[in-house]
N, C-alpha and C positions, 0 to 999 in steps of 0.2 A: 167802290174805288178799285183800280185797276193796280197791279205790280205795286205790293204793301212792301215790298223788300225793300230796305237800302243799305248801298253799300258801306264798306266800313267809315270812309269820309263826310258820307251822305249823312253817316249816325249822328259821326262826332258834329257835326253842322248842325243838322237836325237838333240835338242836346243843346247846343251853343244858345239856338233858339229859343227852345222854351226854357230854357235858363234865366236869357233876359229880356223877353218878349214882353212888351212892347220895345224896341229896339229903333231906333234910328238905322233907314242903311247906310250910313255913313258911319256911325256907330261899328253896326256888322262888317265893314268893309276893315276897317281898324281892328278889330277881333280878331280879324282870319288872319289878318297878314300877321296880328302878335303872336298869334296860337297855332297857326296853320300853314305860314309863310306864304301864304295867298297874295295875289295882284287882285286889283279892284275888279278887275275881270272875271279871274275866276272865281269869285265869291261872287257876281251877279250871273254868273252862267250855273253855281249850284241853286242859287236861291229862285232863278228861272224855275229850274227843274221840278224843284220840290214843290214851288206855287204850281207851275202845271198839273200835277199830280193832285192836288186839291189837298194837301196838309198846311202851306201856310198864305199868308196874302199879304202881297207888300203892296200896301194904299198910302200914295201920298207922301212917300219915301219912310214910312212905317210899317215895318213888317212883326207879325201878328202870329198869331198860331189859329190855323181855324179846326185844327183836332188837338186837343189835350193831348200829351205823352203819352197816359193811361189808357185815351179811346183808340190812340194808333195804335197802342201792343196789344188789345184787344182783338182789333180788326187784325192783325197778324196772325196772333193764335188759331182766330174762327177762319181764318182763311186756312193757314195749314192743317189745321183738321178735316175743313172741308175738303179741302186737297189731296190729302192722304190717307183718312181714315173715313171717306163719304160723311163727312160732319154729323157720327158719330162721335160723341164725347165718350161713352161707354168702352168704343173699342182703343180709342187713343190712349184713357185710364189703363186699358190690359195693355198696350203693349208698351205704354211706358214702366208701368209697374213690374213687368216681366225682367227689366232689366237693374230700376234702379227700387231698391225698398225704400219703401215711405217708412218714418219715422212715428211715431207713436205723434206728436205734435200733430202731424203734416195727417194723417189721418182723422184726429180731432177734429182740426181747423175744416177737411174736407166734408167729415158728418155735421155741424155746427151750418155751413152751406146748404146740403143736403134739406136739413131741418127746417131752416129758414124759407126756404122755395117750396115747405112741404104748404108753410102757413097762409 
C-alpha cells in the first residue's frame, strides 16, 4: 500500500471511522458536519481518498474499514523503518533508545516479545 501517512484531518476521519464502522454515509456525512463542520462534499471528497488508498470501502452507501486501526499503525511503523532505518528493527531500537530510555516495564514487555518469537 502506497503513502501510509495521513494528514491530521485524514486521522481525525479515519478515527471517526473505525469508531463506528459499519457506518451509514449519510450517517458519516452528519458526523463531519457535527464534529468537523464538513459540507456533504467534503466528507465525500475525504472518504473518496481514503477508499482510494485501499483502507476503507464504501459499498452500498456503507462504508466499512477494510484495514483495522491496528494493521494501518502497523503498516506505518514497518514502512518507516523500512524507510529510514532499511527495515532494520535492530538499528531503529538504537537509535530510538539513544535518545529516549526505556523503562524497566517497556523493556520487560520488549524481552516477553523477544521470547515468544523465540518459541
Amino acid at each position: 500500500m502506497d503513502n501510509l501517512t495521513l494528514g491530521e484531518m485524514e486521522g481525525k476521519f479515519a478515527d471517526l471511522i473505525w469508531e463506528r464502522q459499519p457506518v451509514g454515509s449519510g450517517e458519516l456525512v452528519a458526523l463531519c458536519a457535527e464534529r468537523f463542520g464538513w459540507k456533504k462534499s467534503t466528507t465525500y471528497t475525504m472518504l473518496k481518498r481514503l477508499c482510494a488508498r485501499g483502507i476503507f470501502a464504501n459499498c452500498g452507501g456503507t462504508v466499512t474499514a477494510l484495514l483495522k486501526r491496528e494493521e494501518f499503525h502497523a503498516m506505518q511503523g514497518e514502512e518507516l523503518i523500512d524507510k529510514s532505518f532499511g527495515g532494520s528493527l535492530p538499528r531503529f531500537l538504537a537509535a530510538f533508545t539513544r535518545r529516549n530510555r526505556l523503562s524497566r516495564e517497556e523493556v520487560e514487555a520488549l524481552q516477553k516479545l523477544i521470547d515468544e518469537y523465540k518459541e
